[in-house]
DRENBA-109005 format. One record per residue (C-alpha): residue in three letters; z, y, x. Coordinates in nm, 2 decimals. Layout:
DRENBA-109005
site residu:ALA&w:Z&v:Y&u:X;
...
***
This chain:
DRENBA-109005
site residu:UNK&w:23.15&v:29.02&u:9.61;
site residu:UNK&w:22.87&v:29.06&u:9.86;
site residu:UNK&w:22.79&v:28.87&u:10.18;
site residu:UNK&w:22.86&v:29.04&u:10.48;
site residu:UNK&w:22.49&v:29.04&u:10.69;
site residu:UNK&w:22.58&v:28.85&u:10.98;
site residu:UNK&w:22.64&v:28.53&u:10.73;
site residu:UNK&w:22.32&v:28.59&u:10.51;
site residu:UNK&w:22.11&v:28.40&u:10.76;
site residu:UNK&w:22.30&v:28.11&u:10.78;
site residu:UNK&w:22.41&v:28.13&u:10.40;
site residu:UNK&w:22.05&v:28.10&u:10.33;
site residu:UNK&w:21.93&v:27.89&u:10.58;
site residu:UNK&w:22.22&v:27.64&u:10.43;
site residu:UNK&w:22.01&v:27.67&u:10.05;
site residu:UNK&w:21.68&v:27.62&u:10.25;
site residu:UNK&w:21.81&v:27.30&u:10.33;
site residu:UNK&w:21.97&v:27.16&u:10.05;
site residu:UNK&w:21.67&v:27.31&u:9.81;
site residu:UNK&w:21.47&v:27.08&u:10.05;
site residu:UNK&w:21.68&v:26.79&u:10.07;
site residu:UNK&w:21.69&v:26.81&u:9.66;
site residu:UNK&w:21.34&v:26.82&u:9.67;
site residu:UNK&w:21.36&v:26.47&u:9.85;
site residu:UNK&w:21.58&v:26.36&u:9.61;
site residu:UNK&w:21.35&v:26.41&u:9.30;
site residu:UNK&w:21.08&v:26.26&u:9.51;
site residu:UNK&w:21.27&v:25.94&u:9.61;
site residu:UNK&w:21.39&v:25.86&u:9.19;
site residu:UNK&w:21.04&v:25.96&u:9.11;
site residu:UNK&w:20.94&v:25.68&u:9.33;
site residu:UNK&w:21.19&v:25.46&u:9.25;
site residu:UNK&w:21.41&v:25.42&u:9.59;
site residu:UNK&w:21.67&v:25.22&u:9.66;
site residu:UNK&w:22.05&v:25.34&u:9.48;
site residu:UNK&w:22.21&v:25.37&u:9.77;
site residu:UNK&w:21.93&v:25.61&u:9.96;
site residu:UNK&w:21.94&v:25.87&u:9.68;
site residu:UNK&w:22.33&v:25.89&u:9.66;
site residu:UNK&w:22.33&v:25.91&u:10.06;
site residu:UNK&w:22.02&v:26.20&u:10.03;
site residu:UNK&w:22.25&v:26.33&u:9.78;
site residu:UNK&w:22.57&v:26.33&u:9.88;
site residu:UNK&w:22.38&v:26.57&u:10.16;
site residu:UNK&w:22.28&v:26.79&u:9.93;
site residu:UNK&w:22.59&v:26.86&u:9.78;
site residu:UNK&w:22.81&v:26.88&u:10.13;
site residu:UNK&w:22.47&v:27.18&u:10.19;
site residu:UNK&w:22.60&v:27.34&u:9.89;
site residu:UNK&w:22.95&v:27.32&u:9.97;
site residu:UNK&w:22.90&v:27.46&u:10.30;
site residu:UNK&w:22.68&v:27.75&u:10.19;
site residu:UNK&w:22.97&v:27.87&u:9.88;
site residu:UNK&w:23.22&v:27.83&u:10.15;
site residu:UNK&w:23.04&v:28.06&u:10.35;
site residu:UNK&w:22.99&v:28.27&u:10.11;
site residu:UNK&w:23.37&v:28.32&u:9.98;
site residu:UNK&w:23.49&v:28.31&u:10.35;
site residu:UNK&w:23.25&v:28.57&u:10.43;
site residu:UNK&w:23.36&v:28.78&u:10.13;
site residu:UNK&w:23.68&v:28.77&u:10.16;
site residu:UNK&w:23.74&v:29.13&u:10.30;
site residu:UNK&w:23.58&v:29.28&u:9.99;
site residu:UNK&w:23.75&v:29.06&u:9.73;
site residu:UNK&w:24.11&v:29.18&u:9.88;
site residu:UNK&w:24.07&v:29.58&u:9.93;
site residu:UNK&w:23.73&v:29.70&u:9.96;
site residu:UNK&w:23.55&v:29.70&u:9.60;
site residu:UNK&w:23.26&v:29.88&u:9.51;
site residu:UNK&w:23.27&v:30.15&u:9.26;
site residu:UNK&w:23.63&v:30.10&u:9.19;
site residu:UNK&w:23.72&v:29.75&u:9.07;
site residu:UNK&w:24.01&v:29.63&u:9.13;
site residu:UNK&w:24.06&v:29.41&u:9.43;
site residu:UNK&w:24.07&v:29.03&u:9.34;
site residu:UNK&w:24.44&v:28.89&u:9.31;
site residu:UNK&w:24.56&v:28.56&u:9.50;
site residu:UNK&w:24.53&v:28.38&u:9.18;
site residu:UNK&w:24.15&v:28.50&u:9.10;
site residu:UNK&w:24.07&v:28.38&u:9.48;
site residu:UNK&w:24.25&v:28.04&u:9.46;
site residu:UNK&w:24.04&v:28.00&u:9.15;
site residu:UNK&w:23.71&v:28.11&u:9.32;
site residu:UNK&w:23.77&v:27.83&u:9.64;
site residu:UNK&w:23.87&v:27.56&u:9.34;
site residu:UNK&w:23.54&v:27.60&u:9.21;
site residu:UNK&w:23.34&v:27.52&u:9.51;
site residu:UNK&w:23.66&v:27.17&u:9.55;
***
């Protein structure tokens, strides 16, 4: 499945900001923060994640029912249900 252009930007824009907000999170362990300020900073970065995969899938979902590329089969209902389960 590819990402349709238009949602590449914010796709990646959405990793930019978790990759930096995991960053924060090595940093504030490292320098032994409080408990509940690294689960908060990280509880960010997984809702960043979340976001971006459901971009991604949402923005792929056009390919992964008809168009394929170089003839695979187009995804079944059960093959997406199990693709959005992953990112849940």
């Amino acid at each position: 499945m590819q990402v349709e252009e238009q949602a590449v930007r914010p796709v990646l824009n959405r990793l930019r900001r978790a990759q930096g907000q995991l960053a924060a999170v090595i940093a504030m362990i490292e320098a032994g923060r409080d408990c509940k300020d690294v689960v908060t900073q990280l509880a960010a970065v997984s809702r960043a994640l979340d976001r971006a995969g459901f971009k991604i899938v949402a923005s792929g979902m056009r390919q992964c029912l008809g168009e394929t590329a170089a003839g695979d089969p187009p995804m079944s209902e059960e093959e997406l249900e199990r693709l959005f389960l992953t990112l849940a």
